[in-house]
Each structure stands twice: as structure tokens, then as C-alpha cells.
C-alpha positions in Angstrom: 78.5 94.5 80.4 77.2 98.1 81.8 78.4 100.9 79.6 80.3 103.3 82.2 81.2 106.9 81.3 83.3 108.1 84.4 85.7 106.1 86.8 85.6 107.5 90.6 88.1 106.9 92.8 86.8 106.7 96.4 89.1 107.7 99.5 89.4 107.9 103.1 90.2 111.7 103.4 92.5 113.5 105.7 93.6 117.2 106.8 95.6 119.4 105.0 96.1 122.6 107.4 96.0 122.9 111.6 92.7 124.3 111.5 91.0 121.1 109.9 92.0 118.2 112.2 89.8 118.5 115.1 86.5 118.6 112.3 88.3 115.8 110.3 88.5 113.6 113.2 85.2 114.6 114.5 83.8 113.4 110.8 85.9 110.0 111.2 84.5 109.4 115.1 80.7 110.9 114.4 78.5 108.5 116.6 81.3 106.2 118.4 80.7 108.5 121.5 85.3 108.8 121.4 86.2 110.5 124.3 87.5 114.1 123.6 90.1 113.5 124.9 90.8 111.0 123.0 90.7 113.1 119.9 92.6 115.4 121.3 95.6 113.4 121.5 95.4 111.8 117.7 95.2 115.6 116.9 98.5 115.8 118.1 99.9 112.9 115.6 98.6 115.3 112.5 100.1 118.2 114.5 103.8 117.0 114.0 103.2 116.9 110.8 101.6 121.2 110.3 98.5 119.4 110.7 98.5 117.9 106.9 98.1 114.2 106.2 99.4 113.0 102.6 96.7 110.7 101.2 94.8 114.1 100.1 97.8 114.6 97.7 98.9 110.6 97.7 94.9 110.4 96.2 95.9 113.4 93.4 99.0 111.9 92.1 97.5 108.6 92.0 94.2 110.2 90.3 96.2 111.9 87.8 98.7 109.0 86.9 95.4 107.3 86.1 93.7 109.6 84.0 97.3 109.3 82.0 97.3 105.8 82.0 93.5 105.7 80.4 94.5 108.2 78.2 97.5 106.0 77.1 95.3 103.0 76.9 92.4 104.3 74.7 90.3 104.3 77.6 87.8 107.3 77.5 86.5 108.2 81.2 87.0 111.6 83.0 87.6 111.2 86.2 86.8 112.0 89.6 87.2 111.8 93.3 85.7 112.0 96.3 86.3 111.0 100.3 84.7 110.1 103.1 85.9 112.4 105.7 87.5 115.6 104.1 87.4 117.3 101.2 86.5 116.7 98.8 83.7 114.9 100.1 82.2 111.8 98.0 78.8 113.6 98.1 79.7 117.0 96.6 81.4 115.0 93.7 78.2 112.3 93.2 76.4 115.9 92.7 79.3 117.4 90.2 79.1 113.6 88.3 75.1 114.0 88.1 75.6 117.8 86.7 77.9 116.6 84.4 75.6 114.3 83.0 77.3 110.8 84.6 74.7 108.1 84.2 77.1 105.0 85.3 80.3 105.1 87.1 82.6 102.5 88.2 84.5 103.4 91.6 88.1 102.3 92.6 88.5 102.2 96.8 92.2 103.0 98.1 91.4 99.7 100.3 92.3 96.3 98.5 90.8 94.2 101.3 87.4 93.1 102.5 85.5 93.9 105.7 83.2 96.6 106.9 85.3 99.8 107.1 87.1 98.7 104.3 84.4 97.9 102.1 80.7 97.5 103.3 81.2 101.3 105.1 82.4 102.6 101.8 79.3 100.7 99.9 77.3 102.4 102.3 78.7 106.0 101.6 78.4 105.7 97.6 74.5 104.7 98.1 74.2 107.6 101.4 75.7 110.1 98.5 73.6 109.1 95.5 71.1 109.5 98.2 72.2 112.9 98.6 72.5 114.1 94.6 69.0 113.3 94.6 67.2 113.0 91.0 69.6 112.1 88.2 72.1 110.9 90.7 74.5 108.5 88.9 74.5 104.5 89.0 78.4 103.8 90.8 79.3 100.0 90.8 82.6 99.3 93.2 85.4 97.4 91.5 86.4 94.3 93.2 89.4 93.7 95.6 92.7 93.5 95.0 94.9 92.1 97.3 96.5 89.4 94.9 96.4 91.2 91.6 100.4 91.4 90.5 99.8 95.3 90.5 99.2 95.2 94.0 101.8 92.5 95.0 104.9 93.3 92.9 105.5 96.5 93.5 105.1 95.8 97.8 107.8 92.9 96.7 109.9 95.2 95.1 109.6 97.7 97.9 110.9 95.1 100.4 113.7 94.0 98.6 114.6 97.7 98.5 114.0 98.2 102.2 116.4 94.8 103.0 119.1 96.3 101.5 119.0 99.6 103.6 119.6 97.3 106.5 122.9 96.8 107.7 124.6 94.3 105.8 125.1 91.9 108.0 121.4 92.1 109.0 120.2 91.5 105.5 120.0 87.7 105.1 118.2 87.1 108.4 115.9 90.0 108.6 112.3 89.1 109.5 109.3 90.6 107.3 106.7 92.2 109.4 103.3 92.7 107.4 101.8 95.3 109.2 97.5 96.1 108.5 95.2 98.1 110.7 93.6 96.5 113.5 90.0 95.7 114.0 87.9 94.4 116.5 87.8 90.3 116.3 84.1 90.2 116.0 84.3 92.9 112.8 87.0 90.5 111.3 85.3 87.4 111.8 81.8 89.4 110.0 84.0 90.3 107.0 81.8 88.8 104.1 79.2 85.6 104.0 81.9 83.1 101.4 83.0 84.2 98.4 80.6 82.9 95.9 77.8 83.3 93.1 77.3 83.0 89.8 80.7 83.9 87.6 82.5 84.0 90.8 85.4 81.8 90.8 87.0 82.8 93.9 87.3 79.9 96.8 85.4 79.6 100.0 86.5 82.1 102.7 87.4 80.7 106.1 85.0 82.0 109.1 87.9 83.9 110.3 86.3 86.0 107.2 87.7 87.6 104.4 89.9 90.7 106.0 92.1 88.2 107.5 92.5 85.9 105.3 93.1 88.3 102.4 95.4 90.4 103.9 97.8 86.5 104.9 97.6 85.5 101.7 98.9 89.1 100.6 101.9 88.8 103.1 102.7 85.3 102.1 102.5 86.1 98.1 105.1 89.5 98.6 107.5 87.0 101.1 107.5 84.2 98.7 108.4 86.9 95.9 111.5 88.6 98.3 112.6 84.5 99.9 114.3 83.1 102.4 112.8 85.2 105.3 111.1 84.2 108.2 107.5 86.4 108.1 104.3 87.0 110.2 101.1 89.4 109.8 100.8 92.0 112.8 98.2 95.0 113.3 99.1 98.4 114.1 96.7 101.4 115.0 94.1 100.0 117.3 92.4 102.6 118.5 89.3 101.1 120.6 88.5 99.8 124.0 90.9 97.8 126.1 87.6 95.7 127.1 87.5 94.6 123.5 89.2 92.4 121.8 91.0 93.4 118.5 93.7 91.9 116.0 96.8 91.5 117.6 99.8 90.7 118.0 100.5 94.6 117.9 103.4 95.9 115.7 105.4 97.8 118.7 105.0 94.3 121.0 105.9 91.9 118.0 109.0 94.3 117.6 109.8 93.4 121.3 109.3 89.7 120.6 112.0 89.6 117.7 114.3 91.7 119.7 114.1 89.3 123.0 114.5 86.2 120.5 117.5 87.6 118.7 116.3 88.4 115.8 119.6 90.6 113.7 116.9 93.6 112.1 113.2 93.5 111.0 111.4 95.1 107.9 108.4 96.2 108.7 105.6 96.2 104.9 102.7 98.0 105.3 100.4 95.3 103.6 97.3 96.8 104.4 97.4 100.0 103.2 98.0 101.3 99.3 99.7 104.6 100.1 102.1 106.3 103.1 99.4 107.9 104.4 99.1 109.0 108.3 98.8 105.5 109.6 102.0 104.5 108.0 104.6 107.7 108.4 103.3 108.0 112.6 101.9 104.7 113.5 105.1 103.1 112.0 107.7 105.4 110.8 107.7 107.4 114.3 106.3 105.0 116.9 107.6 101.6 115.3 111.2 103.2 114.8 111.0 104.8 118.4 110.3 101.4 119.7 113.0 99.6 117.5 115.7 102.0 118.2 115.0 101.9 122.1 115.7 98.4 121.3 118.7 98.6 119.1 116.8 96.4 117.0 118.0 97.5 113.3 114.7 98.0 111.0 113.8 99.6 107.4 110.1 100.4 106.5 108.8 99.2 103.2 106.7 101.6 100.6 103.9 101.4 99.8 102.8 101.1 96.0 101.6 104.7 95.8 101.3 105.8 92.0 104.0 102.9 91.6 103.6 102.6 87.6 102.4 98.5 87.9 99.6 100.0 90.9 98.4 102.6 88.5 98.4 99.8 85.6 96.2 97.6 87.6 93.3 100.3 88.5 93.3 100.1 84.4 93.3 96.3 84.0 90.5 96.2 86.7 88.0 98.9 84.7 88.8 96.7 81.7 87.7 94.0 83.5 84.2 95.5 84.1 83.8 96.9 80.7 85.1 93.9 78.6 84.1 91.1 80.6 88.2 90.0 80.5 89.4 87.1 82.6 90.4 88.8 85.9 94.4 88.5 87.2 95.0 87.2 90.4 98.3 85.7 92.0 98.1 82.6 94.5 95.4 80.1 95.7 92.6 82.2 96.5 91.3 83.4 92.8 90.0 86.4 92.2 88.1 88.1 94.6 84.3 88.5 93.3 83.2 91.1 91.1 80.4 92.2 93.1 79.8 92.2 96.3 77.0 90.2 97.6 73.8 91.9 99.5 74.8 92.4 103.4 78.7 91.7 102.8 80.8 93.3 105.6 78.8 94.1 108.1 79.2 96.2 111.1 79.0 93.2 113.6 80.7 95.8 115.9 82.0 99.8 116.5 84.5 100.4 113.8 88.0 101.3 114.2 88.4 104.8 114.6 91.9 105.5 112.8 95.0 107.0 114.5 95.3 108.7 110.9 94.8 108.8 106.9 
């Protein structure tokens, strides 16, 4: 197995003062032509909040709950991190790796699903900032996905048993779980991955719905079949491109109306597809969602995400091990493991990303 000497995690980025949102979302948007107008009005989503998203310091406590956990474990890597869209960037850290005399790294994404801005973009933006670091630029393999791992899937369980019970009591036993995941354009969804397959690969056949899909319903079902006995169904949230264009639905806000019209006594709403309470998650969901469910007096609680969650941290361990020892991979459900390595033109951009409401 490659002999790695520095673990990387690799994030999305987001603004941490006023003054940076307009460049932040300018980075995210750079060649999707986005109205500026249209920018204009996310800006005012980071604005409520003093113009600071939390995965910048969501990605610190998670880096430095991991470094303890290695430490712990024997496990002798510094680490580092760097993002695609903010400070710090991944290509300033790929140069600080190379200075430091990194040869291999393996990288952790904050994205535990397949499809292009999930995955292939990020491939893309490890090789764009080796690229960069020029000569001496480190080797940097990408850990596999990790929507089934039990680190991944208990503590989102755990999280929506705890969300249930800030219901109102009477609500509780017939709540319905609403997985909520980013949207994406169809055609990107059904483009997410060739099957899973190749040599020491033991994960099953993907579906030519592809991989981001799939994944993220066999996600959902493993966390409802851990909290029981509630009706479920996988939504989207944070669509952000043209009307002309078909994209994952049904959307969160309308499913919310659904439920309401058919009686439903309270929903919780469990942010499948993302690791952290980023931007996505505290307006998309925790302001629009809850504007939308209060207008109609539909009682709801909001899930948390796994975050530095102790058994999330634990994972990010178990999957470097995995790499490094050659162990047998963990993975809950039908699907296997997802493979190791990605194969050559996974993911790709069969149309414009998403451009997100927030990170």
C-alpha cells in the first residue's frame, strides 16, 4: 500500500467577514456567466449572518478533533487543510505540503457522496493545485465515499431521534423524516460515475440514475431504519440554476406544503447530504424551511449534522487506516463499500454545476 506522510482534508470554503462574500461567491460562480444580481441577493443570506459562514471554523474543529484522534490512535500524519473557494485555498496549502517536504498525501473531502461537484470537481482541484506547487508538488490520493460507513450514519440516526423528541409530544410518533441534499441538475445526477467496479472493488452496480442519487437514498433509508416507525422521503433544497432546467426535486419548502395539505402532525427535516451546519443548512433550512413550516403551522425540528460528532471524527481514522493497512472497509446496508479509487472520467460535468446558496 502507498506510504503516506500527511492527511489533507479538502473543503468547500466560505466567508468569514462582510467584506469577503461578494469575492467568495464570485470564486464559487467564476465562468457560469450568474447574473449579478443574482449574487447579490445570496450575498444577502451571508449578510444575516455578519457575513461569516461556519464551515471555515466547522472545518477547524473537525481538523483538530482529527489530529487528536491520530494522535490517540498511533497514527503519525500532520495535518493540513485547504478549500476550494476561500481561504485557505487548497493551492497555497499543496505549496506549504511541498515545502514541508510531503511526498504522498491522502485527502478527506467534507462531501460523502458521488457526482461532479461533489467529487470529480474536487479531483479536478487537487490535480489544478499540484499543478500549481509546480516541482516537488506532493502525490494526494482522495479517500473513498462514505455515505454508509456507521460513522457517518449513526451519528445522523442519533441526531434525529434527538430532533423527534423536540417535537411536540403528541407529534412525535407520526412525524415524517425529511432527508434533505443539495439539488443538482438531472443530467449532472444521471453523469454521476460509470458503475462502481474494478479490481478489489466490491461495491454493487450503480443504477443509471448514477451514483449521487442512489447514495444519498440508501443514506436516508439506513438513518430511518435506525430511528423506525416513520414514514420518510429524500427532497433537495438549494437549487440555484435556471428555471429552463431541470433539477432534483421535489423541493424541501414544496414537500413541506405537501405534508401539511395531507395532514401530516410535524416533520423533521435531516440534512443527509451535507456533513456539517454549514450555510446551506442554518439559511436554506433553518430560516427558509422553518419560515415556510411555521406559515403553515406545521410543527418541525431540524436534525444535526455529524460535525466533529466523536463516531464522524473516528471514521476519517478508520478510512486512512484503510488506505494504509489494506483493512477490510466498513460499510452498512446493501450497497458495499463505495470504491477506493475513483475510476478515470468519474463524475463528469455533463452539465453547469450548482452554484450554492451557501457553505
Amino acid at each position: 500500500m502507498p506510504a503516506y506522510d500527511a492527511f489533507l482534508l479538502v473543503s468547500f470554503g466560505g466567508p468569514e467577514g462582510r467584506e469577503d462574500v461578494i469575492p467568495f461567491l464570485e470564486n464559487v460562480t467564476r465562468g457560469r456567466r450568474i447574473p449579478r444580481e443574482r449574487l447579490a441577493e445570496v450575498a444577502e443570506h451571508y449578510q444575516a449572518f455578519g457575513g461569516v459562514s461556519p464551515i471555515n471554523q466547522q472545518c477547524r474543529d473537525l481538523l483538530a478533533a482529527t489530529a487528536k484522534d491520530f494522535d490517540a490512535g498511533g497514527l503519525d500524519l500532520p495535518v493540513y487543510w485547504g478549500n476550494r473557494n476561500w481561504h485557505p485555498f487548497l493551492a497555497d496549502t499543496v505549496k506549504m505540503m511541498a515545502a514541508d517536504g510531503v511526498s504522498r498525501g491522502i485527502a478527506f473531502v467534507t462531501s460523502a457522496y458521488g457526482s461532479y461537484s461533489s467529487c470529480r470537481q474536487y479531483l479536478d482541484d487537487i490535480e489544478l493545485a499540484r499543478a500549481q506547487a509546480g516541482q516537488g508538488a506532493p502525490v494526494i490520493d482522495k479517500l473513498r465515499h462514505y455515505f454508509n460507513h456507521p460513522g457517518f450514519i449513526e451519528p445522523l440516526a442519533a441526531n434525529t431521534l434527538a430532533a423527534i423528541e423536540r417535537l411536540p409530544q403528541a407529534a412525535r410518533a407520526g412525524a415524517h423524516l425529511v432527508f434533505t441534499a443539495h439539488s443538482i441538475p438531472e443530467a449532472m445526477a444521471a453523469a454521476s460515475g460509470p458503475p462502481d467496479g474494478g479490481p478489489g472493488c466490491k461495491a454493487r452496480r450503480t443504477p443509471e440514475s448514477g451514483r449521487y442519487v442512489t447514495q444519498l437514498t440508501e443514506a436516508a433509508r439506513l438513518v430511518a431504519e435506525r430511528v423506525g416507525g416513520h414514514p420518510w422521503r429524500l427532497v433537495y433544497q438549494s437549487r440555484s440554476g435556471s428555471p429552463s432546467q431541470p433539477w432534483l426535486g421535489p423541493d424541501v419548502c414544496d414537500y413541506l406544503e405537501q405534508l401539511a395539505s395531507g395532514g401530516a402532525p410535524a416533520a423533521v427535516l435531516v440534512p443527509v447530504g451535507f456533513i456539517s451546519d454549514h450555510m446551506e443548512v442554518r439559511f436554506d433550512l433553518d430560516t427558509e424551511a422553518a419560515a415556510t413550516a411555521a406559515r403553515l403551522g406545521l410543527p418541525i425540528a431540524r436534525a444535526a449534522t455529524p460535525g466533529a460528532d466523536p463516531r464522524f471524527v473516528a471514521m476519517i481514522t478508520e478510512l486512512v487506516r484503510e488506505r494504509l493497512d489494506d483493512a477490510q472497509p466498513t460499510a452498512l446496508g446493501d450497497l458495499g463499500p463505495a470504491c477506493d479509487t475513483c475510476p478515470a472520467g468519474c463524475c463528469g460535468p455533463a452539465a453547469a454545476g450548482p452554484s450554492p446558496a451557501g457553505a
